[in-house]
Backbone as numpy.savetxt, mean C-alpha at the origin, in Angstrom:
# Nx Ny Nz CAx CAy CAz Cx Cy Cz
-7.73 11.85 -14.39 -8.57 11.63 -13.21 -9.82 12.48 -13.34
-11.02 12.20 -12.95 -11.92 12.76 -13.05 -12.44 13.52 -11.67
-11.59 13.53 -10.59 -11.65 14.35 -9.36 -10.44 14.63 -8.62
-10.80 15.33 -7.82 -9.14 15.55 -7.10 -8.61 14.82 -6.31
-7.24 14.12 -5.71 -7.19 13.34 -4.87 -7.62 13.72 -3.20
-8.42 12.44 -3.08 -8.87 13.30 -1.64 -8.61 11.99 -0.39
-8.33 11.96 0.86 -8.23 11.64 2.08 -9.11 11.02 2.72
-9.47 9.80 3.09 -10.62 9.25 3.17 -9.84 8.40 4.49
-11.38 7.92 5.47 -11.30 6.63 6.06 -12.03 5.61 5.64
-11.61 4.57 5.86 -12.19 3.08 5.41 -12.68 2.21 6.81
-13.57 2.49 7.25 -14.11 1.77 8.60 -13.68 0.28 8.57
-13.57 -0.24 7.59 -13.02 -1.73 7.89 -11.25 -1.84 7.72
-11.22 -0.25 7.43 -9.21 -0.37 7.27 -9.14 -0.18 8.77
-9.72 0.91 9.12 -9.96 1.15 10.64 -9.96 0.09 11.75
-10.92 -0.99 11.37 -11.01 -2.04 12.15 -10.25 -2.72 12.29
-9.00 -2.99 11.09 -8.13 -4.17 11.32 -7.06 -3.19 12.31
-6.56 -2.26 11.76 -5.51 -1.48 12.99 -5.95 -0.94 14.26
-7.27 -0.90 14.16 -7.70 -1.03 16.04 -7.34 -2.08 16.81
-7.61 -3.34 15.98 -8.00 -4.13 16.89 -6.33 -4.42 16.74
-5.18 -4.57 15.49 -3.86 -4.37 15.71 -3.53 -4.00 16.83
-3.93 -2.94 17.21 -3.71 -2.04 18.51 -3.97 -3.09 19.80
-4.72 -3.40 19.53 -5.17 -4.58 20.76 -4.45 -5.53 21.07
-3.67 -6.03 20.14 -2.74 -7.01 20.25 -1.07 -6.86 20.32
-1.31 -5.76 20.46 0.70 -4.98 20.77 1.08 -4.45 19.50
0.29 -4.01 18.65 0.94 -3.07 17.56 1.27 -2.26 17.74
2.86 -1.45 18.03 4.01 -0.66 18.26 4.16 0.41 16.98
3.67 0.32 16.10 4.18 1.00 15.06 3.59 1.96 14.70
2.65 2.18 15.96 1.91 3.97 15.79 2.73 4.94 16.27
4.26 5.04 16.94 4.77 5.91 17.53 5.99 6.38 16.91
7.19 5.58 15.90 7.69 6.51 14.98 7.29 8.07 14.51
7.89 8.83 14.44 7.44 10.32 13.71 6.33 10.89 14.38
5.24 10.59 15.42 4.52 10.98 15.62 4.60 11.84 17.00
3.46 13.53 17.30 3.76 13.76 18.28 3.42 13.32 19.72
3.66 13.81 20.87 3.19 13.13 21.69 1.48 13.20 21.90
0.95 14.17 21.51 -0.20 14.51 21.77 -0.86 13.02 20.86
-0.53 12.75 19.57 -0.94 11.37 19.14 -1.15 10.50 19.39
0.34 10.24 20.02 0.42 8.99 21.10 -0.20 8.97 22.18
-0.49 9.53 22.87 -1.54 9.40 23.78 -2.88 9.26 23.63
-3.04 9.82 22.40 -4.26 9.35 21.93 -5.19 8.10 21.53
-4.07 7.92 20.71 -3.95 6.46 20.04 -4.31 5.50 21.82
-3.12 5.20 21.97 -3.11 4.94 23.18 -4.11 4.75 24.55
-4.98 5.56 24.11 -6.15 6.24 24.94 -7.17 4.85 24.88
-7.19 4.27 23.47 -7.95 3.44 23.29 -7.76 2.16 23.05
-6.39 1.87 24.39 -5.90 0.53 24.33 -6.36 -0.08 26.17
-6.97 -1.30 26.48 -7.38 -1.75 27.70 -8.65 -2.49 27.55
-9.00 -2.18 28.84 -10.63 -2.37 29.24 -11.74 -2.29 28.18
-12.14 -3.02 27.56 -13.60 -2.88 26.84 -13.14 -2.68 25.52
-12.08 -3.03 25.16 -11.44 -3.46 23.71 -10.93 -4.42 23.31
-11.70 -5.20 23.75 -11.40 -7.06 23.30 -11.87 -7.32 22.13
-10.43 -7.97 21.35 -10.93 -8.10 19.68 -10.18 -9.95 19.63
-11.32 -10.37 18.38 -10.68 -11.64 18.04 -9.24 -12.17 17.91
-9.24 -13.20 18.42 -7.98 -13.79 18.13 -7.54 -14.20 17.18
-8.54 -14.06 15.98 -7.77 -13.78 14.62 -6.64 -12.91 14.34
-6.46 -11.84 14.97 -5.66 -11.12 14.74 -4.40 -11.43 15.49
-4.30 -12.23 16.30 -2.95 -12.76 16.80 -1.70 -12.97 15.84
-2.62 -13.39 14.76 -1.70 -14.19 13.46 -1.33 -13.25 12.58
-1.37 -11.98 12.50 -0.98 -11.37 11.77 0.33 -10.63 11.89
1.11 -10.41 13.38 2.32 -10.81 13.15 2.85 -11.96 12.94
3.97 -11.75 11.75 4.93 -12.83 11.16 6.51 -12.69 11.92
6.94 -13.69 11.42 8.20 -13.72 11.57 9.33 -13.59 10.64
8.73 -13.75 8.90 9.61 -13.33 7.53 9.86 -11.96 7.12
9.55 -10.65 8.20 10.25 -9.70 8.04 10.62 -9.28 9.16
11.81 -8.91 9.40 12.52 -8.40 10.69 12.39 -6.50 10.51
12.08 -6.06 9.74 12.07 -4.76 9.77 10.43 -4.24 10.54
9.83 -4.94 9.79 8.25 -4.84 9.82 7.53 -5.96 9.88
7.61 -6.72 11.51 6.71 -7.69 11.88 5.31 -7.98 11.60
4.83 -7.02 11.26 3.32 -7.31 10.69 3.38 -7.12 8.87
4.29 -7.63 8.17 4.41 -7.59 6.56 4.74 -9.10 6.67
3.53 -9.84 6.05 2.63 -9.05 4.69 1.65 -9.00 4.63
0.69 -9.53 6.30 -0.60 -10.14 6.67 -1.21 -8.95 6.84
-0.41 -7.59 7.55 -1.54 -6.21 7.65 -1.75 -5.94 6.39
-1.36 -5.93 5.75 -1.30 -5.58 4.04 -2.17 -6.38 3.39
-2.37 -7.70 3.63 -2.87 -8.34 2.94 -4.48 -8.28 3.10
-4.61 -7.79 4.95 -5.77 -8.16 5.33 -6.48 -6.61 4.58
-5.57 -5.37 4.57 -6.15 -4.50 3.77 -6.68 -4.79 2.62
-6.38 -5.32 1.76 -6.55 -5.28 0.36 -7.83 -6.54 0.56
-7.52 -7.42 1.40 -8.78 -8.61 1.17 -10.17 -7.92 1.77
-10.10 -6.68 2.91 -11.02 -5.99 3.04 -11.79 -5.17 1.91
-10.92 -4.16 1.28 -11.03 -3.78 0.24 -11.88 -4.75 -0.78
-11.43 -5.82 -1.06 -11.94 -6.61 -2.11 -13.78 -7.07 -1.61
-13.33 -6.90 -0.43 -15.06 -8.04 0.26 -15.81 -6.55 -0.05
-15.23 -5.18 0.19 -16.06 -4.05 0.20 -16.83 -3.85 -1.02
-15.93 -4.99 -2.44 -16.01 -4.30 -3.67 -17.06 -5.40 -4.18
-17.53 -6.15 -3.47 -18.33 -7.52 -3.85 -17.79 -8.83 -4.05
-16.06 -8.80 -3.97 -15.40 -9.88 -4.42 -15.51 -11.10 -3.31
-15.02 -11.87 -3.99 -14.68 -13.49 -3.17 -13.01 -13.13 -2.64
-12.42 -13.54 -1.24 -11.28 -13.43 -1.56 -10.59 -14.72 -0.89
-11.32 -16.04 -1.38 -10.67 -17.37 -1.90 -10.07 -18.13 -2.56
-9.65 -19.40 -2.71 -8.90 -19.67 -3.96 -9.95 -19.68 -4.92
-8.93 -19.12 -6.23 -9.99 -18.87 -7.32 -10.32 -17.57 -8.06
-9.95 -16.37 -6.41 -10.10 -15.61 -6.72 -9.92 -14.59 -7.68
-10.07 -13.28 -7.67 -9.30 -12.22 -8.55 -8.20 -11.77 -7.29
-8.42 -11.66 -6.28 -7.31 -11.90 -4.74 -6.51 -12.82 -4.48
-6.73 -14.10 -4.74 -6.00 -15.20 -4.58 -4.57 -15.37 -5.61
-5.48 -15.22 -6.94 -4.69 -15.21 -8.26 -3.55 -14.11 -7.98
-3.93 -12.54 -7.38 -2.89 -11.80 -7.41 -1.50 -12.08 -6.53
-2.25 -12.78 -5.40 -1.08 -13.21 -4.21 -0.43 -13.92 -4.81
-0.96 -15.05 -5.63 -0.21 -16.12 -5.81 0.79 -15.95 -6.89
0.93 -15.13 -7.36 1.95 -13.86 -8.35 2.26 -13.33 -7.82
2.03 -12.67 -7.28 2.99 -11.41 -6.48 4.59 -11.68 -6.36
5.72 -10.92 -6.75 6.99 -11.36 -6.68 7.25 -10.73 -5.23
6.71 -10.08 -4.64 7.41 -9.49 -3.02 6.84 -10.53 -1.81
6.50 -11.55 -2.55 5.63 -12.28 -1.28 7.05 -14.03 -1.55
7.08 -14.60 -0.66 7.56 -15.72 -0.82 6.27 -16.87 -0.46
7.10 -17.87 -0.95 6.11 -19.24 -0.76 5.41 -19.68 0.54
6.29 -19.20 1.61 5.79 -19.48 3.30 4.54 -18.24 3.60
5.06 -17.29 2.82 3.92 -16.68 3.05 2.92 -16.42 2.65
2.54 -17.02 1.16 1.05 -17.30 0.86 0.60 -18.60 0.91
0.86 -19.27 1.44 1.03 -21.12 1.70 -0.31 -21.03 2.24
-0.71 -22.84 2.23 -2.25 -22.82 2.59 -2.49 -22.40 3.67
-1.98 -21.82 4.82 -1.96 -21.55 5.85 -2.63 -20.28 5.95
-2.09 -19.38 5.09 -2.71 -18.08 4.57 -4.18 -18.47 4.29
-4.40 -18.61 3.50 -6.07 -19.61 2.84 -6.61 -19.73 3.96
-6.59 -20.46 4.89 -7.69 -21.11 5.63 -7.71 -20.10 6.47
-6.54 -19.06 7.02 -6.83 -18.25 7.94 -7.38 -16.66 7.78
-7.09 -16.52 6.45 -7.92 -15.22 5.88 -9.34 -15.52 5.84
-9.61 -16.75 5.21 -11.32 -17.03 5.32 -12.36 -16.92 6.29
-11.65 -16.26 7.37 -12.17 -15.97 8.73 -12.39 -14.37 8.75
-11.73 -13.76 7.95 -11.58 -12.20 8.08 -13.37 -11.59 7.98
-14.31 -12.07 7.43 -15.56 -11.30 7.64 -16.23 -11.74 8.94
-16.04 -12.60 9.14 -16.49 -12.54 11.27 -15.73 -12.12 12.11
-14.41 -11.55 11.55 -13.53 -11.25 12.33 -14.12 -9.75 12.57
-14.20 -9.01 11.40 -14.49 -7.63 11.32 -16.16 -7.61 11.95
-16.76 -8.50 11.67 -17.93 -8.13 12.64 -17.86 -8.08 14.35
-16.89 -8.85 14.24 -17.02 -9.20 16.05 -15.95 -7.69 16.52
-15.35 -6.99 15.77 -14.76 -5.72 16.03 -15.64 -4.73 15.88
-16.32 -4.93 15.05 -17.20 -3.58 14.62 -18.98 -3.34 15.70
-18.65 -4.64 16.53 -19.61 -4.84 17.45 -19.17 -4.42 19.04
-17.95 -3.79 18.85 -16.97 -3.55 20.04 -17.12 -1.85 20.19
-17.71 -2.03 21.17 -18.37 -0.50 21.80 -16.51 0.13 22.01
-16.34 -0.55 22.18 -14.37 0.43 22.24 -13.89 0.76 20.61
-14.32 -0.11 19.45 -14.02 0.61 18.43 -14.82 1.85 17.98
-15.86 1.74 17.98 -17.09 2.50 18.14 -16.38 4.21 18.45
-16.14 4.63 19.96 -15.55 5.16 20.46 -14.07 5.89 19.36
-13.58 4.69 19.34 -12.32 5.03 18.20 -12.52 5.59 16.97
-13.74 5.14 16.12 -13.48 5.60 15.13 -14.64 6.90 14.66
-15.21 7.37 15.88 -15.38 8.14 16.13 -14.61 9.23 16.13
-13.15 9.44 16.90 -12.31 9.78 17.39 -11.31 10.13 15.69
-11.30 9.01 15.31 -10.27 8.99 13.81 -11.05 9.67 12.81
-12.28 9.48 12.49 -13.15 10.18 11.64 -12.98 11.81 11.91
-12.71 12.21 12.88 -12.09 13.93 13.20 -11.06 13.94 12.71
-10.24 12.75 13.18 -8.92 13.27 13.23 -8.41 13.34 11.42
-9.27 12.46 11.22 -8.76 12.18 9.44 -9.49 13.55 8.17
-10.83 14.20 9.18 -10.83 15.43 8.14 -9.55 16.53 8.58
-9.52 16.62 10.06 -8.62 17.50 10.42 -7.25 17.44 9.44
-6.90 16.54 9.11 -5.42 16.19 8.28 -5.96 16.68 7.22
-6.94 16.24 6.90 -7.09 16.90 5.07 -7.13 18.02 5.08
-7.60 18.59 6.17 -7.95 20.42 5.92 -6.13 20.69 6.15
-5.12 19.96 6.92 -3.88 20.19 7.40 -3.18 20.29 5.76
-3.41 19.23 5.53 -2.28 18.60 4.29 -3.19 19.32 2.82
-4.02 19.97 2.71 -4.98 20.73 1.43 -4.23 20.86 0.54
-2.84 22.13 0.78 -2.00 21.87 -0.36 -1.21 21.24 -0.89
-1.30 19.73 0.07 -0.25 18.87 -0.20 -1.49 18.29 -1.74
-2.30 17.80 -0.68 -3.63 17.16 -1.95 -3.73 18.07 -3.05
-3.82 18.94 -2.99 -3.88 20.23 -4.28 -2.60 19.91 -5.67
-1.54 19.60 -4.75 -0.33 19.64 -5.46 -0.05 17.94 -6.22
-0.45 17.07 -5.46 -0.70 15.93 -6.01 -1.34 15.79 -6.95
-2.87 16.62 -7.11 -3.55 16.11 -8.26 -3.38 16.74 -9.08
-2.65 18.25 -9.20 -1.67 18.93 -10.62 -0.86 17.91 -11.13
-0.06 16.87 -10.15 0.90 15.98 -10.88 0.00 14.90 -11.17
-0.88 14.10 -10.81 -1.20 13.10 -11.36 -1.98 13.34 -12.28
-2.80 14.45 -12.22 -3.84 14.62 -13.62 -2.49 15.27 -14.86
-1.52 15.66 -14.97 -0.73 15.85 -15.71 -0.12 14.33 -15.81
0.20 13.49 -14.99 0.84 12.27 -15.85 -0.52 11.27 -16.57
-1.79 11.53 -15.91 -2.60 10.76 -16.40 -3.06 11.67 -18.22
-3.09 12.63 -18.27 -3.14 13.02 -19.65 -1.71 13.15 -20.45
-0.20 13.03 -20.20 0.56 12.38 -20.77 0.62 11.19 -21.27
0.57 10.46 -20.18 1.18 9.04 -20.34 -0.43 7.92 -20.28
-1.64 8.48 -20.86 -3.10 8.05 -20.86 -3.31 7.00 -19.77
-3.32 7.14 -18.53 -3.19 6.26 -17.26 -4.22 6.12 -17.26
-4.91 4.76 -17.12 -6.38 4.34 -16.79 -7.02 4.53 -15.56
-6.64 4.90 -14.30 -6.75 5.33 -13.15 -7.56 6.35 -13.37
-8.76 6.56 -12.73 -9.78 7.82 -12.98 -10.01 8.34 -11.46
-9.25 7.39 -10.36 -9.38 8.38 -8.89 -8.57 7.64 -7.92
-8.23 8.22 -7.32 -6.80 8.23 -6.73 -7.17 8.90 -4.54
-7.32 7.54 -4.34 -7.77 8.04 -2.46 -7.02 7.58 -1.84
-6.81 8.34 -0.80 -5.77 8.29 0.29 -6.21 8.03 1.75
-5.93 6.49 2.29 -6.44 6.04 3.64 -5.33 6.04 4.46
-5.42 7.35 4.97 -4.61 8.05 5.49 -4.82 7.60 7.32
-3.77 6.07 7.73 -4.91 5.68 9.05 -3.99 6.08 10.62
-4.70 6.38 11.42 -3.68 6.95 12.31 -2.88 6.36 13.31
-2.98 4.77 13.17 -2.34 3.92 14.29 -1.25 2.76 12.99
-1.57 2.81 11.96 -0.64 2.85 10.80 0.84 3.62 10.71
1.86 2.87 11.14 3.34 3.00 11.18 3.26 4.07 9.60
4.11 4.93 9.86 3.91 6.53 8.81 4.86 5.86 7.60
6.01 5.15 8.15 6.47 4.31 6.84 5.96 2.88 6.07
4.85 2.25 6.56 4.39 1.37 5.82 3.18 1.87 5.15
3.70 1.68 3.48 2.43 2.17 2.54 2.25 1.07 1.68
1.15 0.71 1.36 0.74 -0.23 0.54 -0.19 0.52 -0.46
0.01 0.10 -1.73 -1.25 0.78 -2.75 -1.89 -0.28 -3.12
-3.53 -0.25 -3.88 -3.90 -1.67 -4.22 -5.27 -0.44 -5.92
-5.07 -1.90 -6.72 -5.40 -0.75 -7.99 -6.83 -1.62 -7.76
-7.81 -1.06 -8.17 -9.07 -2.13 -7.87 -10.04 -1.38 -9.09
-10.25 -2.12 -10.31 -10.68 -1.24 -11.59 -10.00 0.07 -11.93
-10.89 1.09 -12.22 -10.08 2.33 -12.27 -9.64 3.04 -11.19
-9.79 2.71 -9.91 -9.42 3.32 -8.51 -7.83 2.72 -8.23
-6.95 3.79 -7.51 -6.24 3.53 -6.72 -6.53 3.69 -5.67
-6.02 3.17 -4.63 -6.10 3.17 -3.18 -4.57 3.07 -2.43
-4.61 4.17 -1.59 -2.96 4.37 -1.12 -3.22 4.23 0.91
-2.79 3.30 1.26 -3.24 2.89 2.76 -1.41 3.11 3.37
-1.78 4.27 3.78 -0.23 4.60 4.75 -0.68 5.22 6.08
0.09 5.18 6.75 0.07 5.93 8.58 0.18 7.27 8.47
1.10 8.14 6.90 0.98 9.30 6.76 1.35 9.72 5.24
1.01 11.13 5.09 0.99 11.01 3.35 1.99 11.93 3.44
2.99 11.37 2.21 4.14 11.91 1.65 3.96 11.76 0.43
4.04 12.91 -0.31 3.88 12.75 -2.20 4.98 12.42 -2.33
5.61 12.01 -2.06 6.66 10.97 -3.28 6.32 9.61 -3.42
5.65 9.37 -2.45 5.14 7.77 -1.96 3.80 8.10 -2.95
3.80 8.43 -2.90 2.12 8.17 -3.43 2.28 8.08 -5.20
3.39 9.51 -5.23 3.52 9.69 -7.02 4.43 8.36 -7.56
5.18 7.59 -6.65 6.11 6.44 -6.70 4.98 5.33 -7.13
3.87 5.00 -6.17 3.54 3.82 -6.13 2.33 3.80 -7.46
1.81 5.51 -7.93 1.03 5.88 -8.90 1.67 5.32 -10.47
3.14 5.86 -10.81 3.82 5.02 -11.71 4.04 3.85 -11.71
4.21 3.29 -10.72 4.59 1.45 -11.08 3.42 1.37 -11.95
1.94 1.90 -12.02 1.10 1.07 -12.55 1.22 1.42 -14.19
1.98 2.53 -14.33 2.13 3.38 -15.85 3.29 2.53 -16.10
4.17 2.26 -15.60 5.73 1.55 -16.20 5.20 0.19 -16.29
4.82 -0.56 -15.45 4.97 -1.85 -15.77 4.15 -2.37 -16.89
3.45 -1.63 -17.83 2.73 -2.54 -18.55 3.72 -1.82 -20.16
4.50 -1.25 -19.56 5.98 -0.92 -20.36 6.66 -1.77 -20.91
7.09 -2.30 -19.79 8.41 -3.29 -19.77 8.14 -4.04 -20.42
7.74 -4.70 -21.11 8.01 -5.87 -22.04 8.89 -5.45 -23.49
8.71 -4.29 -23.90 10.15 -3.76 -24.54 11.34 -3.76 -24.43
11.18 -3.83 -23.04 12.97 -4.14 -22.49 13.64 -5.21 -21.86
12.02 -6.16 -21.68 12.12 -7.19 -20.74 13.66 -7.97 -21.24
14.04 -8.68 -22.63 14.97 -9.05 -23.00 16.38 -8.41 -22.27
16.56 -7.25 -22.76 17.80 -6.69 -22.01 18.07 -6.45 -21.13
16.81 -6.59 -19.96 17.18 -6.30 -18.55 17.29 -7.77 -17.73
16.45 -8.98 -18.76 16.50 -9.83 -17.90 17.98 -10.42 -18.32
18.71 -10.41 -18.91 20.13 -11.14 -19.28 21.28 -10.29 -19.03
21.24 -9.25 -18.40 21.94 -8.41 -17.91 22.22 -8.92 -16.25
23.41 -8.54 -16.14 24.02 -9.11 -15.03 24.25 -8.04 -13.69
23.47 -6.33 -14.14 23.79 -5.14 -13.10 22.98 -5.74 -11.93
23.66 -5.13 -10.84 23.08 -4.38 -9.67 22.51 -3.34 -9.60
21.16 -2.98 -9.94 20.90 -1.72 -10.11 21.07 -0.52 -8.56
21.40 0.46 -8.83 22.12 1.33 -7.14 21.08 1.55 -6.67
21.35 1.43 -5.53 19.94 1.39 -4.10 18.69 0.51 -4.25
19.00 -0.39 -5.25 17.66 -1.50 -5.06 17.96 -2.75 -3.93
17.53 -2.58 -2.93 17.59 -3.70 -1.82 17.49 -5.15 -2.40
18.17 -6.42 -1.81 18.44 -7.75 -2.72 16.88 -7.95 -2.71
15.63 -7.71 -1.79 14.35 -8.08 -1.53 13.64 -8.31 -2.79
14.04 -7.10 -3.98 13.65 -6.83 -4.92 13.83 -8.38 -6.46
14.75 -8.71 -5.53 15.52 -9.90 -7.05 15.03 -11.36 -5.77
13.97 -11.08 -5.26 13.42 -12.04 -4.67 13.50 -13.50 -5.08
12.33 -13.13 -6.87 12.25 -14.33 -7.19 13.65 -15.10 -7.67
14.80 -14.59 -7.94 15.82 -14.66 -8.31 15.82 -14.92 -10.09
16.84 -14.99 -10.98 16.48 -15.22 -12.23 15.76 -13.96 -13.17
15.50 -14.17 -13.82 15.19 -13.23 -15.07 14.43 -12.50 -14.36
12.72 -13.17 -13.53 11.92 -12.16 -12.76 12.14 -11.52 -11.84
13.10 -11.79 -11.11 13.79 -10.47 -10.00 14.52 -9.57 -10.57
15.11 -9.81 -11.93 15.94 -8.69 -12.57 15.20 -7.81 -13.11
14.19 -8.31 -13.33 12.91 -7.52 -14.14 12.46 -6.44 -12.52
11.90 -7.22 -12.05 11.51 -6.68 -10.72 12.16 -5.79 -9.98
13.64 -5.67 -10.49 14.78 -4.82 -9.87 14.77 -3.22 -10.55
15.03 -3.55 -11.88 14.25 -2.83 -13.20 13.77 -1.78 -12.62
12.30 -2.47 -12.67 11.13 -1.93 -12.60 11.37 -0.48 -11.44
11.43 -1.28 -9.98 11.84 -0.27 -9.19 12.78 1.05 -9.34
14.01 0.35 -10.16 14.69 1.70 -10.78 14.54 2.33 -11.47
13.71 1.85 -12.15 13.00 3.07 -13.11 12.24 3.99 -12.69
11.48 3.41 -11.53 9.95 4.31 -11.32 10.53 4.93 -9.91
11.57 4.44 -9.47 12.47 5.70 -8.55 13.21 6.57 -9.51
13.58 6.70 -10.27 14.06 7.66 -11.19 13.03 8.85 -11.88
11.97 7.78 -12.33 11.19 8.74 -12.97 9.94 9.26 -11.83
10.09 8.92 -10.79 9.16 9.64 -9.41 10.17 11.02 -9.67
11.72 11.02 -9.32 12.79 11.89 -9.53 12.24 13.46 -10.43
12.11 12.83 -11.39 11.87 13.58 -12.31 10.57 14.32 -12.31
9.57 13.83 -12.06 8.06 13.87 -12.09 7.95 15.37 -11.23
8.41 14.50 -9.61 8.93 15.48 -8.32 9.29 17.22 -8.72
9.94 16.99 -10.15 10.71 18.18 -10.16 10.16 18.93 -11.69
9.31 18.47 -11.96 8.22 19.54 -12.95 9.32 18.68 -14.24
10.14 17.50 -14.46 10.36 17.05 -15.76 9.48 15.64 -16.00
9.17 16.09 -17.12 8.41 14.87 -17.45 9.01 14.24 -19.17
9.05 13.29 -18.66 9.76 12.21 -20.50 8.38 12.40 -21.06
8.83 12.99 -22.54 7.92 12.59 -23.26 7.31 11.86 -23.56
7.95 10.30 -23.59 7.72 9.12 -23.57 8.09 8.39 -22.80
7.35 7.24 -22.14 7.40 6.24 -21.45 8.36 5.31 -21.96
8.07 4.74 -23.02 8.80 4.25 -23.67 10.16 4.43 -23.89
10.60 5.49 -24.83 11.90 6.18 -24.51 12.67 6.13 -23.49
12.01 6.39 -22.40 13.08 6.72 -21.11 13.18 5.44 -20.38
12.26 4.13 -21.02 13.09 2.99 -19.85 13.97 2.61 -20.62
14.00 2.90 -22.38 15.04 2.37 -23.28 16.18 2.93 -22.67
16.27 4.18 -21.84 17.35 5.09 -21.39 17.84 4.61 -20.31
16.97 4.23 -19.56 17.25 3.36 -18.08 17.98 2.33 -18.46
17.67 1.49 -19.48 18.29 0.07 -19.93 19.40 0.59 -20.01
19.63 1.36 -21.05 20.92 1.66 -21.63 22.04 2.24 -20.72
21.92 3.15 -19.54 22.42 3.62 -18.47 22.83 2.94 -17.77
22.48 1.93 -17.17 22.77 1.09 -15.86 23.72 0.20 -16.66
């Protein structure tokens, strides 16, 4: 990495979970104290009317987390419009959804398409809302205040990632954390965009972050092992069925994957590091 990991807001990550807020998003109050919640809170009513685009972004294909996979998605398609991209069919966005093994067919269906294509008037007609205004005012404090809070958490992160990025030669050169405050503290999404990572959670926990930092070092691994993991018949321990989605060789792979890079987060966590990448998923194979 060529800087340290640092804590950032994204005014248009901002915008989609305000206006979330506007429409009954519940998932700012897990883990949080009360002084938060009231805060948050503070800027729900009168003079915070946001598009009805955002109606649609709770689903009904996850019962844990009603707003997966559309808050997520609308992050990353923000992200992409920030970066100059198109995020239509065709896209370098489109192409990734339409791969993605954690997504099913109902949920990137044309339905998705026609209703994301709305997302840049959506964010204007929010960002024209004297009540977000107000808000992210309000979050822009609150989000240096955390960094000056969490310093040695960030300190301690970028000892581990600039040590796995000069091990294991990780192409990642910076590593930011949109750290948002009406963002449920357990939903984290990462999105790799050239040499940047980007880690969009409600709160930062280094294991989450050093977890979702390896998937991008392991998976371009696996094709060494792809054979033996996909004709293998394990259950790998604590991988949820979500994981063997696609069912068949690519969910076994996909199952894999996760157990590996929960194992080797394990390790990372605790000052051991595999010499090789390589080596240690041959070890994973061979173990399970």
């Amino acid at each position: 990495m060529t800087e340290p990991v640092s804590m950032i807001g994204i005014s248009e990550i901002s915008a989609i979970y305000y206006a979330l807020l506007q429409k009954g998003y519940e998932y700012y109050r897990p883990e949080r104290k009360r002084e938060h919640i009231r805060a948050v809170e503070s800027f729900i009513g009168p003079g915070s009317a946001v598009p009805s685009f955002f109606d649609d972004v709770r689903q009904s294909t996850c019962q844990v987390y009603s707003f997966w996979p559309r808050a997520a998605l609308l992050e990353e398609a923000a992200l992409r419009l920030l970066a100059g991209e198109e995020i239509g069919k065709g896209s370098a966005f489109y192409r990734r959804v339409m791969s993605a093994s954690n997504l099913s067919d109902v949920e990137r269906g044309p339905e998705l398409w026609s209703w994301i294509a709305d997302l840049p008037k959506a964010l204007e007609n929010v960002f024209a809302s004297e009540g977000f205004h107000r808000y992210l005012e309000w979050e822009q404090t609150w989000v240096k205040e955390e960094s000056l809070h969490r310093s040695e958490t960030l300190s301690r992160l970028t000892e581990i990632l600039l040590t796995c990025k000069k091990r294991y030669r990780s192409p990642i050169e910076r590593v930011r954390l949109v750290i948002q405050p009406i963002k449920c503290v357990y939903a984290s999404d990462h999105y790799r965009l050239g040499e940047e990572m980007l880690f969009c959670s409600g709160g930062l926990r280094r294991d989450s972050v050093v977890h979702e930092y390896l998937h991008h070092l392991i998976h371009p691994c696996l094709e060494q092992v792809k054979k033996r993991v996909t004709e293998s018949k394990t259950v790998y321990p604590g991988i949820d069925e979500s994981y063997y989605l696609e069912g068949g060789p690519e969910g076994r792979r996909n199952a894999f994957e996760e157990y590996a890079v929960r194992r080797l987060t394990e390790r990372v966590l605790s000052g051991d590091y595999p010499a090789d990448l390589a080596a240690f998923l041959e070890e994973m194979a061979e173990r399970v």
